[in-house]
C-alpha positions as CSV (number, residue, x, y, z in Angstrom):
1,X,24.1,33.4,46.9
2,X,24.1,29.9,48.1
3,X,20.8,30.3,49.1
4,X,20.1,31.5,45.4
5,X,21.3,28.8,43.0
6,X,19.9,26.0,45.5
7,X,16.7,27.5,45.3
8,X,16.4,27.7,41.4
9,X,17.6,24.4,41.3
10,X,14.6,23.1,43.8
11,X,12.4,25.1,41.0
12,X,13.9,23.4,37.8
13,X,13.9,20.1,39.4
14,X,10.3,20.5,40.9
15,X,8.9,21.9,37.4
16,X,10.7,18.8,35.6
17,X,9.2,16.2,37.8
18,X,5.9,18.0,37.3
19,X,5.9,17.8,33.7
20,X,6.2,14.3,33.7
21,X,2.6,12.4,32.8
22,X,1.4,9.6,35.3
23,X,-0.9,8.1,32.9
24,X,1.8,7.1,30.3
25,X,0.5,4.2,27.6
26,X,-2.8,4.9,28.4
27,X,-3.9,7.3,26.4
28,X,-5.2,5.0,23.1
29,X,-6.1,6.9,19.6
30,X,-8.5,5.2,17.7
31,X,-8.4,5.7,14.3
32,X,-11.7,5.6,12.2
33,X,-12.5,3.9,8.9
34,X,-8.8,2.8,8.7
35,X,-9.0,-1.0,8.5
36,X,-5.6,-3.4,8.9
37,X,-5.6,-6.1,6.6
38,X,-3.8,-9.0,6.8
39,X,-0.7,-10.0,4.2
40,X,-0.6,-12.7,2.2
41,X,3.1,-13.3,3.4
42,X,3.8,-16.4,1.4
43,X,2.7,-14.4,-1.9
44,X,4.9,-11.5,-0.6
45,X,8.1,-13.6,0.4
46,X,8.2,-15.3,-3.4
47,X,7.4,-12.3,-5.2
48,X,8.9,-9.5,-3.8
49,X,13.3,-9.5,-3.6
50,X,15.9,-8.1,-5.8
51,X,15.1,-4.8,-7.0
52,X,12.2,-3.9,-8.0
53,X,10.7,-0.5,-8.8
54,X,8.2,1.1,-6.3
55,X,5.2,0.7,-8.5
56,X,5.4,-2.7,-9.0
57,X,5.9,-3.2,-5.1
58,X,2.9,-0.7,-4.8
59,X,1.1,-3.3,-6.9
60,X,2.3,-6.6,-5.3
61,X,1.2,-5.1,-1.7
62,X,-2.0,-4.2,-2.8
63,X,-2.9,-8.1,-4.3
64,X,-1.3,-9.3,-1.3
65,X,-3.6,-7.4,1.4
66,X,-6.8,-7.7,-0.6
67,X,-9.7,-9.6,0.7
68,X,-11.9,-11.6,-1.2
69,X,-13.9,-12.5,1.6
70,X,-15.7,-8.8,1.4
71,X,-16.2,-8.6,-2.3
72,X,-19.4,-8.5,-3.7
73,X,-18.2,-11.5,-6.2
74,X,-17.9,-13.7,-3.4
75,X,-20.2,-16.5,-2.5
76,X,-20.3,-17.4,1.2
77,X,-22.0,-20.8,0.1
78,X,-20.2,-22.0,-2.7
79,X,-18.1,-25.0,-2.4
80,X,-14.6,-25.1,-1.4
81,X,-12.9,-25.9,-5.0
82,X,-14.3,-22.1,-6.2
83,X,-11.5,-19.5,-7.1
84,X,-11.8,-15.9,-7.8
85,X,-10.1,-13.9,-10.6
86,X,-9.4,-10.3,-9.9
87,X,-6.8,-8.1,-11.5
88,X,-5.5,-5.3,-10.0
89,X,-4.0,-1.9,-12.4
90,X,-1.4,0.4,-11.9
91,X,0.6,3.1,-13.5
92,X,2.8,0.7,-15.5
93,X,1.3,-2.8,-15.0
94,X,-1.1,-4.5,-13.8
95,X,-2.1,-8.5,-11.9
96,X,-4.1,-11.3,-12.3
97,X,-4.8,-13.0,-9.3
98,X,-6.7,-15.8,-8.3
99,X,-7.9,-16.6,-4.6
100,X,-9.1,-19.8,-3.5
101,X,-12.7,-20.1,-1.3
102,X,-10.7,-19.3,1.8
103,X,-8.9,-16.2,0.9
104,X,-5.5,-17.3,-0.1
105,X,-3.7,-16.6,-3.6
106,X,-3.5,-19.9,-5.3
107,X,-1.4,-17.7,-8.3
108,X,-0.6,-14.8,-10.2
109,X,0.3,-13.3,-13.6
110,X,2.5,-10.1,-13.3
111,X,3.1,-8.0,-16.0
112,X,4.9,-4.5,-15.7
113,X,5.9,-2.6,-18.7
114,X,9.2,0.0,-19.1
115,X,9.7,0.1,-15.5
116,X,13.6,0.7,-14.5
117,X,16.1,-2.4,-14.6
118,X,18.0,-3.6,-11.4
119,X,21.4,-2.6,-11.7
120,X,22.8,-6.5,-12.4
121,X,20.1,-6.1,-15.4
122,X,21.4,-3.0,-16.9
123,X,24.9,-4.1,-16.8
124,X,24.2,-7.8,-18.4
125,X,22.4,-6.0,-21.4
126,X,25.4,-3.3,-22.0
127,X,28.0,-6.1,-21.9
128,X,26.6,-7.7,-24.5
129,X,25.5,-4.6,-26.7
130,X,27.7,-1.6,-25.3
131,X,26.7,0.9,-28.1
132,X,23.1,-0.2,-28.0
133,X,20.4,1.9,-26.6
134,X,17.1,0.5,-24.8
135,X,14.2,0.5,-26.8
136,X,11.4,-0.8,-23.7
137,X,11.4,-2.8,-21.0
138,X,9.1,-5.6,-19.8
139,X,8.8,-7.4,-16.5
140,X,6.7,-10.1,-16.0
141,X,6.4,-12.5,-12.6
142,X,4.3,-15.8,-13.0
143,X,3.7,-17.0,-9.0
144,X,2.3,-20.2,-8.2
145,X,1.5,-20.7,-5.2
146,X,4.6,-21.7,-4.0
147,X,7.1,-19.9,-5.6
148,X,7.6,-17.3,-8.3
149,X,9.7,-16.8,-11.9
150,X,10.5,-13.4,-12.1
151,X,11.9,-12.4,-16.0
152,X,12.8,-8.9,-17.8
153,X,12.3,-8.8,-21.6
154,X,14.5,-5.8,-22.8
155,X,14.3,-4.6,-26.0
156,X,17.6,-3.1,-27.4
157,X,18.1,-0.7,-30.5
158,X,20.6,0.4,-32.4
159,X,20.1,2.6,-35.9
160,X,17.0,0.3,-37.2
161,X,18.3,-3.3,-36.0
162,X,16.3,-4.1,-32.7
163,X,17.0,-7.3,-30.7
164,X,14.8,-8.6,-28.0
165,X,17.2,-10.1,-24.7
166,X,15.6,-12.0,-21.7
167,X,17.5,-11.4,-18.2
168,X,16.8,-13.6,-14.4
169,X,16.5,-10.9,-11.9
170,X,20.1,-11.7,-11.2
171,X,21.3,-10.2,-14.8
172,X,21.8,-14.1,-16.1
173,X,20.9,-14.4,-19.8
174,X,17.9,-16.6,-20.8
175,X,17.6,-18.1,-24.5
C-alpha cells in the first residue's frame, strides 16, 4: 500500500512539473491593424473628473487620442502658427477641437445635450425647486489649453412655468 500512494504521488508530481512551459514571456501576439495612439493627457486631466456620463467620456477620449498628424487636412509644410479645426459627433454631443502644427490641443468647445446629472447636480436643482420636474439638460465644457470650465444648464418645469438654472460640476449655483 505504501508502495501505492508513493507511486501516484511520483506520477501527480512528475505530470505537474511537466505541464509547466519553459518558454514563459516569450511567446509575443502581434495584433494587426490595431494601432496605439498616444493621449493628450493634459486635455484629459482638465476635462475629464466629477461624474460624467459614459458618452461624453467616450467623446473626450476619442479628441484626446486623435492625430492630426495623419489627416488628409494636414500640411507637413505649413508654418508652425497653423491650427486645425475638427469636431468630433456622438450620440448626445459633439466637440470642437483645435490642434496646433505639432499635434497638441490648443482648445475645445464641448457641448452635450440631456445627458444624466451628477448626483451633487440633481440634488442642488431639487433643493431649490422640489415639486419641479426637469424639462432637458445641457452640458457644455470650454477647455483652454490649460484648464477647463465645466457648466450644466438644467431646464426645470413645472405646469407651464419653465426656469432655466446653471450648476459647477460640484452642484454650486451660477447666476
Amino acid at each position: 500500500m505504501k508502495k501505492l500512494v508513493f507511486g501516484a504521488m511520483f506520477i501527480g508530481f512528475a505530470s505537474l512539473g511537466y505541464s509547466q512551459n519553459s518558454d514563459c514571456g516569450k511567446n509575443t501576439i502581434h495584433l494587426t491593424g490595431v494601432e496605439v495612439s498616444p493621449v493628450d493627457q493634459n486635455y484629459l486631466k482638465n476635462v475629464a473628473g466629477g461624474i460624467v456620463s459614459a458618452s461624453v467620456l467616450d467623446l473626450q477620449n476619442q479628441a484626446s487620442r486623435y492625430n492630426i498628424k495623419k489627416s488628409s487636412v494636414y500640411d507637413f509644410n505649413s508654418d508652425k502658427d497653423k491650427t486645425y479645426v475638427i469636431r468630433f459627433a456622438g450620440y448626445k454631443g459633439r466637440i470642437l477641437a483645435t490642434y496646433d502644427q505639432s499635434g497638441r490641443m490648443v482648445n475645445a468647445r464641448e457641448n452635450y445635450s440631456d445627458v444624466p446629472l451628477p448626483p451633487a447636480v440633481r440634488n442642488a436643482a431639487f433643493k431649490e425647486h422640489s415639486d419641479w420636474t426637469f424639462s432637458g439638460t445641457n452640458y457644455s465644457v470650454n477647455y483652454n489649453g490649460k484648464d477647463a470650465n465645466k457648466m450644466y444648464k438644467v431646464q426645470m418645469k413645472k405646469n407651464n412655468e419653465k426656469e432655466n438654472l446653471k450648476f459647477t460640476i460640484d452642484g454650486k449655483r451660477v447666476d
